[in-house]
Wavefront OBJ file of the C-alpha trace (Angstrom):
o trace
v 66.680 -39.160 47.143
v 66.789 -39.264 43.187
v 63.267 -40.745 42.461
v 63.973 -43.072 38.972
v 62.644 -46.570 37.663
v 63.403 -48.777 35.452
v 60.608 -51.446 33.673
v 61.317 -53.971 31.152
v 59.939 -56.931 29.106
v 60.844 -58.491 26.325
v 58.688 -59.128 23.386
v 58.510 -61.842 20.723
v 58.777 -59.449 17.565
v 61.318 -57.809 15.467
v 62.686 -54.444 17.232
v 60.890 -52.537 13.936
v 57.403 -54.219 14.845
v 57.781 -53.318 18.451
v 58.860 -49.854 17.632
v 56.632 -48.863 15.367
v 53.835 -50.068 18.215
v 54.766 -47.214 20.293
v 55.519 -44.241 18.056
v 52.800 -44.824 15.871
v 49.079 -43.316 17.740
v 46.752 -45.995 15.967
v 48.642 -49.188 17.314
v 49.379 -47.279 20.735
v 45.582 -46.726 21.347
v 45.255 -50.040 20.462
v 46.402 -51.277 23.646
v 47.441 -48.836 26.174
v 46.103 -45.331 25.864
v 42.429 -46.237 26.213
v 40.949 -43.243 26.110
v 43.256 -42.523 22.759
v 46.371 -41.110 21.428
v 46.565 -38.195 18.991
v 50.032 -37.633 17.293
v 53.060 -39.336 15.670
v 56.034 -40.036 17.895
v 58.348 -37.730 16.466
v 61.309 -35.362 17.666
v 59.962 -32.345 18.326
v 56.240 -33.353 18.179
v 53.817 -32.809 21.076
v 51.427 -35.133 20.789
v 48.169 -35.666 23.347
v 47.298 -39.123 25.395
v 43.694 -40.227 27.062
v 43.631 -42.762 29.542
v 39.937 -44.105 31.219
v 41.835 -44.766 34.309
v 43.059 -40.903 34.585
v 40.442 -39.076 32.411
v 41.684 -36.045 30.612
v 44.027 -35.542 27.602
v 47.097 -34.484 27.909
v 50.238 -33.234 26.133
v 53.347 -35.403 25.662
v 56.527 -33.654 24.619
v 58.144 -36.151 22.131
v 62.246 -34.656 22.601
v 63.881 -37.386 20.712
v 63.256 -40.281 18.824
v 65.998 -42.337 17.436
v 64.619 -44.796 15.226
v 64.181 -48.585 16.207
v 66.732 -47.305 18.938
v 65.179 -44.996 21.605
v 62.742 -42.398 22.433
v 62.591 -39.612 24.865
v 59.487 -38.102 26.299
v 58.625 -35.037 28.820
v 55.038 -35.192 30.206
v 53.924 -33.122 33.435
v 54.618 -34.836 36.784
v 51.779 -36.707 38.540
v 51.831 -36.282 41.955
v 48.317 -37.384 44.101
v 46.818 -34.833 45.784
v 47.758 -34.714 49.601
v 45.768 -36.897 51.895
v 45.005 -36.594 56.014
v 47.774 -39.419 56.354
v 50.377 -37.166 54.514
v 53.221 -35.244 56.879
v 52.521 -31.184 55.684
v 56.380 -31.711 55.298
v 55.980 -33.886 52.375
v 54.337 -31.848 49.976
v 55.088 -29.316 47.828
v 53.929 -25.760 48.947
v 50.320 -24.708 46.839
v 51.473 -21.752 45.405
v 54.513 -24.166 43.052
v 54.766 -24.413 39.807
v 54.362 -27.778 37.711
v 57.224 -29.722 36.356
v 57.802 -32.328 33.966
v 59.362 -35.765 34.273
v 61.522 -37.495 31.378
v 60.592 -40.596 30.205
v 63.215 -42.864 28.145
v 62.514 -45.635 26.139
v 65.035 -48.489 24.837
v 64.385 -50.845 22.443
v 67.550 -53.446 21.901
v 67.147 -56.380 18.992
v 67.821 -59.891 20.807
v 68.170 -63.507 19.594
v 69.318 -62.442 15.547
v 66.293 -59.732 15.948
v 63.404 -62.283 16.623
v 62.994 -60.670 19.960
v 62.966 -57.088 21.571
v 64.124 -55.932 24.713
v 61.802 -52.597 25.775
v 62.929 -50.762 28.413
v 61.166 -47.523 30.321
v 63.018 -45.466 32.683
v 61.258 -42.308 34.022
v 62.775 -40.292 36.376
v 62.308 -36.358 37.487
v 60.003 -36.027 40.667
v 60.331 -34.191 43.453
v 61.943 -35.699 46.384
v 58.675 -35.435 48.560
v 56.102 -38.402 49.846
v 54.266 -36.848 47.375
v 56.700 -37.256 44.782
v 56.987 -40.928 45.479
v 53.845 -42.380 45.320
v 53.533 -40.378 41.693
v 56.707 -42.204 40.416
v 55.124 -46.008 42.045
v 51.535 -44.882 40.351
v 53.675 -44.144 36.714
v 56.000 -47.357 37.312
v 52.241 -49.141 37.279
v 50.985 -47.358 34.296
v 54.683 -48.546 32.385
v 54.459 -51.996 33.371
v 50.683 -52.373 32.495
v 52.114 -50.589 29.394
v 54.978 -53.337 28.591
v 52.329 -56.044 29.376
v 49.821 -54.577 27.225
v 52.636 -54.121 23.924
v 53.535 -57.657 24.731
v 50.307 -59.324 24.445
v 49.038 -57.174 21.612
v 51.988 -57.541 19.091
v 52.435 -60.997 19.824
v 48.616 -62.139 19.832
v 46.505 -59.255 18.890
v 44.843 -59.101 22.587
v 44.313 -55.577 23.907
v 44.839 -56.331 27.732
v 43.422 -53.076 29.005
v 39.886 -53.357 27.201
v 37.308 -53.071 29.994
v 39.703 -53.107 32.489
v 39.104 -49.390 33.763
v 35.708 -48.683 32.681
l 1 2 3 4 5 6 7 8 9 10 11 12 13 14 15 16 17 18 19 20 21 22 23 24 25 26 27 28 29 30 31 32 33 34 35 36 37 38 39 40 41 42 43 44 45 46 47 48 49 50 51 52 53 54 55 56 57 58 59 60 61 62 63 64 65 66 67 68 69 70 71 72 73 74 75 76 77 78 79 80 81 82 83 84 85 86 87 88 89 90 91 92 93 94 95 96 97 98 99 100 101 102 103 104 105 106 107 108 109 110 111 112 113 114 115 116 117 118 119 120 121 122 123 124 125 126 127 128 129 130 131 132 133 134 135 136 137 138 139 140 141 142 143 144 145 146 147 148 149 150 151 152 153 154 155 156 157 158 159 160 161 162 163 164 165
């Protein structure tokens, strides 16, 4: 079982408004790390994202970033802690180590550039129960992500305000 997804949306700005929206930690707090982000998008940066809704910095490996184009992220895995309803089968023994997951984003120009396709993909978790419902909890995050770019390049809304604490 190769655990991947795939999110898109398409948003009413120029790919180099849209872009610059992600990579760039002022405009990305601005409507989807809530809690904050700290860092430039950059190859080779690690930079550190705050959420309210899962409290607690954390580092974000920034592998590649291809202007305009595409950027590539590692981040560690979330998997939910094991719960009574979980088969002992499914998880991961306690004594294993973390892992990452690799995040890719796409951003393709559409309609003479007035538009912008964004697309996530992550992909990397273990092939456990455990491993699953991490990968449907990030595909949640991503698309409350592509919603929340959406509204707040094209209207200046910040979707996520108040919505987790």
């Amino acid at each position: 079982m190769d655990l991947k997804f795939e999110v898109s949306a398409r948003v009413s700005r120029p790919v180099e408004d849209v872009f610059e929206a992600v990579v760039d930690p002022a405009k990305l707090s601005a409507y989807f790390t809530t809690g904050g982000a700290k860092g430039r998008l950059d190859t080779g940066a690690i930079v550190t994202w705050d959420f309210h809704d899962f409290p607690g910095a954390f580092p974000v490996e920034v592998v590649e970033v291809e202007k305009n184009r595409r950027i590539i992220l590692k981040w560690e895995a979330y998997e939910p802690k094991p719960d009574a309803s979980t088969a002992a089968d499914d998880c991961p023994p306690a004594d294993s180590t973390n892992y990452m997951t690799t995040v890719t984003m796409r951003f393709e120009p559409l309609d003479d550039n007035s538009r912008t396709l964004v697309t996530v993909v992550e992909e990397g978790w273990r092939p456990t129960g455990q491993g699953l419902k991490g990968s449907y909890g990030n595909c949640y995050g991503w698309t409350q992500m592509l919603c929340g770019l959406k509204v707040w390049v094209e209207h200046g809304i910040n979707l996520r305000d108040g919505f987790f604490k």
